[in-house]
C-alpha positions as CSV (number, residue, x, y, z in Angstrom):
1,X,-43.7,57.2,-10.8
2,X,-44.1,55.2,-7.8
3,X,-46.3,51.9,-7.9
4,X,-49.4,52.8,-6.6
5,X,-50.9,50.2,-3.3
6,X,-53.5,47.9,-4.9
7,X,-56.6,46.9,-2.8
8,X,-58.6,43.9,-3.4
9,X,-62.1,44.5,-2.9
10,X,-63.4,41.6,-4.6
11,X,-66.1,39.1,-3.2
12,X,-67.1,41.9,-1.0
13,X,-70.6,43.5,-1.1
14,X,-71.6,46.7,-0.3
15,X,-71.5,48.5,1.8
16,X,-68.2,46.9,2.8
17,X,-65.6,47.5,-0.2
18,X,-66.2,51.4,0.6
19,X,-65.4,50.8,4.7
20,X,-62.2,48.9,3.6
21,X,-61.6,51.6,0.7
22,X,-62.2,54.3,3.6
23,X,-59.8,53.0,6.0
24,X,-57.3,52.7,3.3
25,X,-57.8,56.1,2.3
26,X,-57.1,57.8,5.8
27,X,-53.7,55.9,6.2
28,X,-52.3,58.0,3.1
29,X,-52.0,61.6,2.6
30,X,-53.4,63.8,0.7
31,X,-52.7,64.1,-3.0
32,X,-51.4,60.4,-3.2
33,X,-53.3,57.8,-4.7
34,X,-55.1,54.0,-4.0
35,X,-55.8,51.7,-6.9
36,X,-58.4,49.4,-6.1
37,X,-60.1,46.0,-7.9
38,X,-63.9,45.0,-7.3
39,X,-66.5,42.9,-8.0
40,X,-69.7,43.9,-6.4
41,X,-72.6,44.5,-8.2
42,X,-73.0,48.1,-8.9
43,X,-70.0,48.9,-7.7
44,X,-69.5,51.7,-9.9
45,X,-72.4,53.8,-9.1
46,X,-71.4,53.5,-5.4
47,X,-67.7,54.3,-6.0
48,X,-69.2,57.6,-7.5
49,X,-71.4,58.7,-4.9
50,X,-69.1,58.1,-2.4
51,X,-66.4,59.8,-3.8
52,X,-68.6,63.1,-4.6
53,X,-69.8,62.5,-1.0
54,X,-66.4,62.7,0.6
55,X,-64.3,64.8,-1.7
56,X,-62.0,62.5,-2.9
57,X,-61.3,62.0,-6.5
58,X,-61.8,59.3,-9.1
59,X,-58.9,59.3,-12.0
60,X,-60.1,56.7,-13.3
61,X,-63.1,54.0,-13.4
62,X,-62.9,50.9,-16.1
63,X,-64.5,47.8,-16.2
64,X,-63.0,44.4,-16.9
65,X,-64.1,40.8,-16.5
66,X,-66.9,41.4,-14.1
67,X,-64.5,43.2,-12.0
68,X,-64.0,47.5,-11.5
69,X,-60.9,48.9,-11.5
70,X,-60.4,52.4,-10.5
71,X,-57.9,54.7,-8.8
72,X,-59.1,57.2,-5.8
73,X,-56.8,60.3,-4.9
74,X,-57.3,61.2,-1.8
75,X,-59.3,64.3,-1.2
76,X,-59.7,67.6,1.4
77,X,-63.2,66.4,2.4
78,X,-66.3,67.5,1.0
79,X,-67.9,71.0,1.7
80,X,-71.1,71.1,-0.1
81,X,-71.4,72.1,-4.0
82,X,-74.0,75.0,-3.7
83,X,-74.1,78.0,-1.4
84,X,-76.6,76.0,0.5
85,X,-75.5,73.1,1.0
86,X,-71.6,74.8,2.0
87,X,-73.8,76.8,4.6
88,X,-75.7,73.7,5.8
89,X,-72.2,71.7,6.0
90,X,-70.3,75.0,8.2
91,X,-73.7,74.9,10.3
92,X,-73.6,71.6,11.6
93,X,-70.0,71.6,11.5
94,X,-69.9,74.6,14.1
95,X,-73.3,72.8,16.2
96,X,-71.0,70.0,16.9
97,X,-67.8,71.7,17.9
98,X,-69.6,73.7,20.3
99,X,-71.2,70.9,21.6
100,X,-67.8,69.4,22.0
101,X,-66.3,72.3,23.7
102,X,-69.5,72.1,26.1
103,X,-68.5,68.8,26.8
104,X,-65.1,70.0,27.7
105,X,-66.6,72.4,29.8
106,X,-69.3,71.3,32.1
107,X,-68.0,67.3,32.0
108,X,-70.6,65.5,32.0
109,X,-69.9,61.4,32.0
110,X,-68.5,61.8,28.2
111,X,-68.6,58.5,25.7
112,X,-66.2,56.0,25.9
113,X,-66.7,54.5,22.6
114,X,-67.2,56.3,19.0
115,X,-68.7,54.6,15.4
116,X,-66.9,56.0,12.6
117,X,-68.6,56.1,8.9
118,X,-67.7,55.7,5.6
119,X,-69.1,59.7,5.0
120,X,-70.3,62.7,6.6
121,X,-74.0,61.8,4.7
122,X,-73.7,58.2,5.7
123,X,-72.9,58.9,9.1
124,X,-76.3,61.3,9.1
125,X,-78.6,58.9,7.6
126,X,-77.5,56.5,10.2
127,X,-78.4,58.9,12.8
128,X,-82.0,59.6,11.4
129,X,-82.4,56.0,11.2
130,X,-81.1,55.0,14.7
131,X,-83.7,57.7,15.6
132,X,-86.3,56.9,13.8
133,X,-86.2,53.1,15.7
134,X,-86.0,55.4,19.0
135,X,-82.2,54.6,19.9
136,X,-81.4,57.9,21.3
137,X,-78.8,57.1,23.9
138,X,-75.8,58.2,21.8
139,X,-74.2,61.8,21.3
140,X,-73.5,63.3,18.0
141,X,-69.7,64.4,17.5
142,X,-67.2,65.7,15.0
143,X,-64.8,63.5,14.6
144,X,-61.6,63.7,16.2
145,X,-58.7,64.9,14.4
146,X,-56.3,62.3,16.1
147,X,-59.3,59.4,14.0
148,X,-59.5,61.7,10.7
149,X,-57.7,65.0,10.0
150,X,-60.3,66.0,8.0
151,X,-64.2,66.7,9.0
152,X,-66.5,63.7,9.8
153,X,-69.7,62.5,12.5
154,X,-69.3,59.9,14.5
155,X,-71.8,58.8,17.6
156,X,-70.6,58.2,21.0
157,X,-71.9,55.5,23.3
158,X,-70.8,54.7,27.1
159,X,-71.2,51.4,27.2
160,X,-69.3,48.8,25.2
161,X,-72.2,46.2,24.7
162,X,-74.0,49.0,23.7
163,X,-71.9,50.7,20.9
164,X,-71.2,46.9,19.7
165,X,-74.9,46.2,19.1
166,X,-75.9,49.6,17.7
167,X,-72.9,49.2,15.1
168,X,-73.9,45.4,14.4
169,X,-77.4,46.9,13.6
170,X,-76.1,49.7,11.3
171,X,-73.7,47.2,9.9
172,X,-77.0,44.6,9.3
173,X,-79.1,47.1,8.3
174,X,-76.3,48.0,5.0
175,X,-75.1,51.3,6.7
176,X,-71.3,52.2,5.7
177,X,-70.1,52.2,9.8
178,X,-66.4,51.7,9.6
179,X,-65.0,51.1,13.3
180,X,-65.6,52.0,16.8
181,X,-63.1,53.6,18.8
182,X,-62.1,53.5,22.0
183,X,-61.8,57.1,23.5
184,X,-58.7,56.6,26.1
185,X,-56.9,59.3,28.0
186,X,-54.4,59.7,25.7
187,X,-56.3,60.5,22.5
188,X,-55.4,57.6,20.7
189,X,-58.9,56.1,19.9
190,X,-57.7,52.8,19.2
191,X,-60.2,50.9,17.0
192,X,-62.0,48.1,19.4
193,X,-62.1,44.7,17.8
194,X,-65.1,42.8,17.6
């Protein structure tokens, strides 16, 4: 069996071990496996959650010394448990690839920048929230399959200043953003450092 990559996670607090974990994650294929070593408080009832919340799956959980060890095999995605929620989860899936094919369509002045999230559900309560303070000058998108093969949301902004201080918010505010994109002609959404 091969040796499986180890990430350190420790003297990281959440929400940050699960956008490093994340990242990690999509660089591997599906079926293999990550083992990964944390401290954060808690950290076990978060590895949980966001493992139901994104389909992947924890082998194992133990922990030692203060810290967590646990191995995540990467998942499909999540698709809902009940019949409602697997409807609710197609619905908005087909909202927002219609709304990208729109966008294809008519073209209007499309984003140049896109915030990735740790989960489909974290990626929606960030939305609610930006909302809820009245930022409303982002689009709502699936995420593209040259980011994530598998399904996500991500919000798109136009200007740079802008999508840097709306992520530095979510980021301040404990949300799990992970990176923001650049969308370039090519497809290749490189990740924009800040």
């Amino acid at each position: 069996m091969d040796k499986l990559k180890e990430l350190n996670l420790k003297g990281l607090l959440c929400p940050t071990p699960l956008v490093h974990l994340s990242r990690e994650l999509n660089k591997i294929k599906t079926g293999e496996s990550l083992k990964i070593v944390a401290d954060a408080p808690n950290f076990d009832k978060d590895l949980k959650i966001w493992c139901h919340q994104t389909g992947n799956k924890l082998l194992s959980l133990e922990k030692r010394n203060n810290e967590y060890i646990a191995v995540i095999q990467r998942g499909k995605g999540w698709h809902g448990d009940s019949f409602l929620e697997k409807v609710r989860f197609y619905a908005i899936g087909i909202k927002l690839h219609l709304l990208m094919y729109l966008l294809e369509i008519f073209k209007p002045k499309k984003p140049k920048y896109l915030i990735t999230f740790i989960s489909i559900p974290e990626g929606f309560r960030a939305i609610e929230f930006l909302e809820k303070k009245g930022i409303n000058d982002f689009i709502t998108l699936p995420v593209p399959n040259e980011i994530y093969e598998y399904c996500g949301v991500v919000i798109g902004f136009k200007s740079k200043d802008r999508v840097i201080e709306v992520y530095r918010l979510l980021q301040s505010e404990g949300f799990g953003v992970q990176d923001i994109h650049i969308v370039d002609k090519d497809k290749n959404y490189p990740i924009l450092n800040i």
